[in-house]
Phi, psi and omega in degrees: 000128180290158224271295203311306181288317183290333177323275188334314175305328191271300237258009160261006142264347163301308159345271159351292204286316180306305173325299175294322230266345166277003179229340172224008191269157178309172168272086180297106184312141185212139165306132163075035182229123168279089172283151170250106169310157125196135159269148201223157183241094185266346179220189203059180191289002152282007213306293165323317206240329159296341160279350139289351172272345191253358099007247155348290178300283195301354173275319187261339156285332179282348180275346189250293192314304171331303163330304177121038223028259162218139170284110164245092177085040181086352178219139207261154197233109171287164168259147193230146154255119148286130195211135149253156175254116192281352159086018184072327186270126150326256213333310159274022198273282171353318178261350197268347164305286175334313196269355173273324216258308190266326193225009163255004188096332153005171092258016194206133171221146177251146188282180178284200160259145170083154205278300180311326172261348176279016185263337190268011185274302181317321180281005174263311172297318170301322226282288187265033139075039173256136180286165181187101202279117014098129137232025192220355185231085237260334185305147154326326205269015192251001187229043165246337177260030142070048185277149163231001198257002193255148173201137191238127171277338176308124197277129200282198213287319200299330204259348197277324191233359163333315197279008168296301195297330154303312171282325122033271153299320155333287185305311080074248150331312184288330157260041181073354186279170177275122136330298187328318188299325225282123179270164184236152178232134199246059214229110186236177155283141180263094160231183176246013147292327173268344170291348194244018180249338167297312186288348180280292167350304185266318190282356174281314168284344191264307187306333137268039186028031175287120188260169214262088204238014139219145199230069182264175195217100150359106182284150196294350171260355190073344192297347155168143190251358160008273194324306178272022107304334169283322141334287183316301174338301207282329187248017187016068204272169212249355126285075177264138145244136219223127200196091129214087167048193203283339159307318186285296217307323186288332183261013162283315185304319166273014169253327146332324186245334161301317160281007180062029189260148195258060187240139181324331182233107149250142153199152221208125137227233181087008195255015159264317215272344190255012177052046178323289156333325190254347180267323179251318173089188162010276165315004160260032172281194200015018175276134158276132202271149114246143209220142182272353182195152181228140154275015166269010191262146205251050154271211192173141186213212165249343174284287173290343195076258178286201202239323207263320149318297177309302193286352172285291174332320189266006166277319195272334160266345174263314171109005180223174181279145169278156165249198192281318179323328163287335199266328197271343184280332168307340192262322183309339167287314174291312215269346170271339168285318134328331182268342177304299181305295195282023151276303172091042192185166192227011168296145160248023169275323178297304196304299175325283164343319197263001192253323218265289185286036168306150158187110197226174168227155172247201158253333160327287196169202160278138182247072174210147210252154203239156204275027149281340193089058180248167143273142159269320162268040183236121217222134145357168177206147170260097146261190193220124207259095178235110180090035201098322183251149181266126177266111184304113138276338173203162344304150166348296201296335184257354175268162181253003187163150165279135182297150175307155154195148311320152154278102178027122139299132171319338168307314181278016181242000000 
């Protein structure tokens, strides 16, 4: 065997080794290490934004560890993450949530990515009574089953495009027009993060009595949207909204711009993970964003400090900008290291208790749980993508400049 073929062999087996040995080997106690759980979606279609979650988390456990870890009762604990790849499938997300919990031993779990696998992840943990703090799974129906042991830092699915419509009726009112006139257009995905971004949607337009004059459903490969688009021609409505994960975004914005279609409002989200700006340039301009976190927003915490520290740290260890995904698992991390020190303890009925009472500030945001396990203190952000750059627009309190409205016709661009 040639010098060149034994390299290639040792160093795919070495590959190789590293691979199993991050998926089976058990959890071995080691002094003063605090282990942590989670299944993450490193392959399949989360592949992308679970590898910002897994992200998120090693940046803020290494940032705590740095720290000097988490103090319990005087003696400090560095932090370890244990991780599977649930492959994207509920189901195996489930068992291997199972195998943290029964046989690594686990007492503390960080949620997956997506609303569909913590949902199948959230009943393992109630079951054996692991507290399991969460950021990726936003839907309503996951804070319906009278779960107690799940706290999501994340603002849920009904809050991501609400603050359009509000704005909307702002802008709306600022140019002599009736907020009452303004029609809205609805094209989501059936998943149920987007069904519950639908229901914030309509109830936010029946609350400025605006109607509702397409109520569509995303096609399951994305692959054209031809049909709801034509719609739009036709009925030309002063609101389009748009919510499916980074595929519908990447084919509204190009169809959007291939068809010439013209509406005063777009907003849409998902639109750093589907890379608009860098997949269309120009043609995603003036499209509204939403988002769960900026680093231009003037939080601030004791770990990282600003919203604006955090993304630098996380540019010097990654080489890229964050995106929120990363940032809200990052905070998913403070707040269970937080809830461990003022527990003083390693029980996780103590733990729980001391999670249920969080009120915290981040780089994040605001932290505080509602007795379903939401955040309450936290409010969406709107921005608006013009030249590339992302703008705060909403809520009010929080913008950095006012949105474009209408938007430009294509004619005029």
């Amino acid at each position: 065997m040639s010098s060149i073929l034994l390299r290639a062999c040792f160093a795919l087996g070495l590959l190789v080794g590293v691979a199993i040995a991050s998926q089976t080997e058990a959890a071995t106690p080691e002094k003063n290490v605090l282990l942590i759980g989670a299944t993450l979606s490193f392959t399949g279609e989360h592949a992308v934004n679970g590898k910002h979650v897994r992200k998120g988390y090693n940046l803020a456990a290494r940032r705590l560890n740095e720290l000097g870890g988490i103090n319990i009762d005087g003696k400090k604990y560095k932090i370890k993450i244990k991780y599977y790849d649930d492959e994207s499938n509920p189901a195996i997300a489930a068992k291997y949530a199972k195998r943290l919990v029964t046989k690594d031993k686990i007492k503390l779990l960080l949620g997956p990515y997506g609303t569909s696998i913590t949902a199948a992840v959230a009943p393992i943990a109630e079951k054996y009574r692991i507290p399991m703090v969460q950021a990726n799974g936003a839907s309503l129906s996951l804070f319906d089953k009278g779960y107690k042991y799940q706290f999501a830092v994340l603002s849920s699915a009904d809050m991501y495009l609400a603050e359009a419509i509000n704005l909307a009726a702002k802008l709306a009112k600022k140019n002599g027009l009736d907020p009452t006139k303004l029609t809205v257009a609805i094209a989501v995905e059936n998943d149920p993060f987007s069904n519950d971004l639908r229901i914030g949607v309509i109830a936010d337009a029946k609350k400025y009595k605006m109607t509702v004059v397409i109520d569509e459903k995303l096609p399951r490969d994305f692959d054209d949207m031809t049909f709801i688009l034509d719609k739009v021609k036709t009925l030309k409505p002063d609101v389009l909204i748009i919510s499916g994960h980074e595929a519908g975004a990447d084919l509204a914005i190009r169809q959007i711009h291939e068809q010439k279609i013209d509406v005063p409002m777009l907003a849409m989200t998902h639109c750093e993970a589907a890379d608009v700006h860098g997949k269309y340039g120009l043609y995603a301009d003036y499209t509204l964003c939403s988002t769960q976190w900026s680093s231009s927003m003037a939080n601030s915490g004791k770990w990282f400090g600003s919203a604006h520290n955090y993304r630098k740290r996380y540019e010097l260890e990654y080489g890229i900008e964050p995106p929120y995904q990363a940032a809200e698992s990052s905070a998913a991390v403070l707040v269970l290291a937080d809830a461990i020190e003022r527990a003083a303890s390693l029980d996780n009925e103590k733990i729980r208790a001391a999670l249920a009472g969080t009120d915290i500030s981040t780089f994040f945001g605001s932290i505080k749980f509602d007795g379903v396990g939401r955040n309450i203190a936290k409010p969406m952000v709107l921005r608006q993508l013009i030249q590339g750059r992302y703008s705060i627009v909403a809520p009010s309190g929080l913008a950095q400049r006012e949105a474009v409205f209408p938007r430009p016709k294509w004619s005029a661009r």
